[in-house]
C-alpha positions in Angstrom: -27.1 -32.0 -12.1 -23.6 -31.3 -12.5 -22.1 -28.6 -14.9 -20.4 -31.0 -16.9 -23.2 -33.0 -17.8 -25.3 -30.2 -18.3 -22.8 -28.7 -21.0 -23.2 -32.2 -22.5 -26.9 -32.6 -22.5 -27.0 -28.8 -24.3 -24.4 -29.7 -26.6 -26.3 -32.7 -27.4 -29.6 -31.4 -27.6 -28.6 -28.1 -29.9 -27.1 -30.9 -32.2 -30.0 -32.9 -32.7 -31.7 -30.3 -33.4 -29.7 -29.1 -36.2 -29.1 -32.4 -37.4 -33.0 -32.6 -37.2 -33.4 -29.0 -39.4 -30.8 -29.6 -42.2 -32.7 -33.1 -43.0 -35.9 -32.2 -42.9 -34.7 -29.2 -45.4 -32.3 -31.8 -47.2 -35.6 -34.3 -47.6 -37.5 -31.4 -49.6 -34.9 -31.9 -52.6 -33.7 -35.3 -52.1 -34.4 -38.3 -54.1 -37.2 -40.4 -52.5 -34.5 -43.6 -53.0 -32.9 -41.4 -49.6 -35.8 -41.6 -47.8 -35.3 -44.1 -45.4 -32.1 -43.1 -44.7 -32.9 -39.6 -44.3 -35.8 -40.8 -41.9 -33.3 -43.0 -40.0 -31.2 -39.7 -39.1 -34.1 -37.7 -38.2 -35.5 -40.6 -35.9 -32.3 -40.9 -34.2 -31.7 -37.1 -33.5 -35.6 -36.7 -32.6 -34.6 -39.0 -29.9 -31.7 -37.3 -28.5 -33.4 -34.0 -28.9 -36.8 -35.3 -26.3 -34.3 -37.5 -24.7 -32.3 -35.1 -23.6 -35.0 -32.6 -23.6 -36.2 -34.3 -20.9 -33.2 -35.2 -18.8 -33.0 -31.3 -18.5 -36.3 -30.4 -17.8 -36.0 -32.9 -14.6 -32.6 -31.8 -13.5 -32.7 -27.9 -14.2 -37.0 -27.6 -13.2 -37.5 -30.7 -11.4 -40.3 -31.3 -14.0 -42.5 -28.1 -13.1 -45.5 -27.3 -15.1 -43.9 -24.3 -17.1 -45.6 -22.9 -20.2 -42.3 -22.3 -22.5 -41.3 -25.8 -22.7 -44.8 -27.4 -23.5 -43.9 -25.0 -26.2 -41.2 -26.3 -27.1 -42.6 -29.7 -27.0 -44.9 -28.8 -29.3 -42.7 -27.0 -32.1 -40.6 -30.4 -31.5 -43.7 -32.4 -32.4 -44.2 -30.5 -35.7 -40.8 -30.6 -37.0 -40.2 -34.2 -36.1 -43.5 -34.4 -38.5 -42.3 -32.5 -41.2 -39.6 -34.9 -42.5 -42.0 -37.6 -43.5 -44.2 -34.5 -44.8 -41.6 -33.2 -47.0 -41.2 -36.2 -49.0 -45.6 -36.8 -49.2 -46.0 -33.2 -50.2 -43.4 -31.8 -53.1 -45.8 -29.4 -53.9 -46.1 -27.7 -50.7 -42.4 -27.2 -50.1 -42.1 -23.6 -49.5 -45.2 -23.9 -47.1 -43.3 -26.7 -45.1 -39.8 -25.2 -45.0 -41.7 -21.9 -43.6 -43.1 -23.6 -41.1 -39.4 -25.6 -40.2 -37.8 -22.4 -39.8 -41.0 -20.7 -37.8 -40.8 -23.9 -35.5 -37.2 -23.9 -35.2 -37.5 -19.9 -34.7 -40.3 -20.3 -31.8 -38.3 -23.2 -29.9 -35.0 -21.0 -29.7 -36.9 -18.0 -28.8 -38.4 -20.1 -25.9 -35.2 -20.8 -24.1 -34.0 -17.6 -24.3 -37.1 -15.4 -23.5 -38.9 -17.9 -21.1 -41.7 -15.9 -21.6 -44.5 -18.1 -19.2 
């Protein structure tokens, strides 16, 4: 893989997964009339973010078994899950905002630690 599209596929990734953050926060105090919008913008940038996820996982580790990125996958999972959540369950919202920002917190610490 080539520098430049490496650049690209971070740049791309990092801003999924903020667009993916802010909504899921902006869908805990939105109306419910924004929901499908709101969902449309998460589904999009979910998809970037495993899309390019993935693209980087084969051309930076040639798709070897390594324990920080199932990780990762994981904390992806959850807070791809947590936008539909946040509109369901009002009443848990400081609960589900905790665990955005402990997801988010976990998958950042993963790339830079690598810890297995």
């Amino acid at each position: 893989m080539n520098p430049y599209e490496n650049n690209a596929l971070h740049l791309i990734h990092v801003l999924g997964v903020l667009v993916m953050a802010a909504y899921t926060f902006y869908a805990f105090a939105a109306s419910l009339e924004s929901r499908k919008r709101v969902m449309m913008i998460t589904g999009i940038a979910t998809l970037l973010v495993v899309l390019t996820g993935i693209r980087m996982w084969q051309g930076l580790f040639s798709f070897e078994m390594l324990g920080w990125i199932w990780v990762k996958i994981v904390c992806w999972l959850g807070l791809s899950a947590l936008t539909g959540m946040a509109y369901r369950k009002r009443e848990k919202a400081g609960v589900l905002m905790a665990t955005t920002l402990v997801l988010t917190t976990v998958a950042v610490a993963m790339v830079y630690l690598k810890p297995f």
